[in-house]
C-alpha positions as a Markdown table, in Angstrom:
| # | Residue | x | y | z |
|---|---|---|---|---|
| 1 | Unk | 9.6 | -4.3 | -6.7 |
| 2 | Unk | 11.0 | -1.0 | -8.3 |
| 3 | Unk | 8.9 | -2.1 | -11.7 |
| 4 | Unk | 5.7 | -2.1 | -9.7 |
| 5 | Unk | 6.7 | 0.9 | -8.1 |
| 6 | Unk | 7.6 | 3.1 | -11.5 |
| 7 | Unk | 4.3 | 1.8 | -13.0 |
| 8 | Unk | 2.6 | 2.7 | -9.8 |
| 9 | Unk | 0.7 | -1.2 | -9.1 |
| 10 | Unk | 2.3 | -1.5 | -5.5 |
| 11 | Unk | -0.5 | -0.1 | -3.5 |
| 12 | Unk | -4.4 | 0.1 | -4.3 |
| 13 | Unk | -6.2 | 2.2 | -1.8 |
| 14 | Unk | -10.2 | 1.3 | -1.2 |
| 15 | Unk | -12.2 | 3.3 | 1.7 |
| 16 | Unk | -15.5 | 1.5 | 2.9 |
| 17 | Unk | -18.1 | 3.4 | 5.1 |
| 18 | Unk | -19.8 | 1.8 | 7.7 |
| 19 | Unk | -22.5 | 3.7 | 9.7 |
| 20 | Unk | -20.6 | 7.7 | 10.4 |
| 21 | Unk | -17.1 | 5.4 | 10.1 |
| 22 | Unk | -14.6 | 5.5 | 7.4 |
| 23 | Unk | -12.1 | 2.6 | 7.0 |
| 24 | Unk | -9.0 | 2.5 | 4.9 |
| 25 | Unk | -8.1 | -0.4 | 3.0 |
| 26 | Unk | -5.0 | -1.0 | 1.6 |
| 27 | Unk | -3.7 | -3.7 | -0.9 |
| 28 | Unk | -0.1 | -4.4 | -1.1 |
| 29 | Unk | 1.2 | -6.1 | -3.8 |
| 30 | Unk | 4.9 | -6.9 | -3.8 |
| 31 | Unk | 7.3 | -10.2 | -5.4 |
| 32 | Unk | 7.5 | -13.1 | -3.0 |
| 33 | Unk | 10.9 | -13.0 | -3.1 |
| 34 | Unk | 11.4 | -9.9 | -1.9 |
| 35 | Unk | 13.1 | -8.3 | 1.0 |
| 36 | Unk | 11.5 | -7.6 | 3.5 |
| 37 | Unk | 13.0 | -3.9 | 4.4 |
| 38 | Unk | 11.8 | -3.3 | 0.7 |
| 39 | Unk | 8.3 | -4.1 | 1.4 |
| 40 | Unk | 8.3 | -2.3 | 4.7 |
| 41 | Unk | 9.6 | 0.4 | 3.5 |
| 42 | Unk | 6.7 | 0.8 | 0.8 |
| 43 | Unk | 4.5 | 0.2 | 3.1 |
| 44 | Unk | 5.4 | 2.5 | 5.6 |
| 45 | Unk | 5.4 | 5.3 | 2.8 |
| 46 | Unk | 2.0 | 4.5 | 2.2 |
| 47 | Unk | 0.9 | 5.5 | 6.0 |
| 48 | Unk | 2.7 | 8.6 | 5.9 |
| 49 | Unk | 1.3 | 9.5 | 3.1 |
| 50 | Unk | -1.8 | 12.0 | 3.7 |
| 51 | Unk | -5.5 | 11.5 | 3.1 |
């Protein structure tokens, strides 16, 4: 997980419009075997992280 995180490859962002509507889509891309307090952590930054 920390490789994809120093190269910056955990999270893709996409936004997709739909009418006056604006949806975020992430991707998360972490190791199968990780844990999973690592991979909600990262994802949790992600939210927090402003538009």
């Amino acid at each position: 997980m920390e490789s994809l995180r120093q190269r910056g490859r955990t999270v893709h962002r996409a936004y997709v419009g739909f009418g006056s509507r604006r949806v975020k889509l992430l991707l998360l891309a972490v190791p199968m075997h990780n844990q999973l307090e690592d991979t909600l952590a990262t994802l949790a930054e992600e939210f927090r992280r402003p538009e």
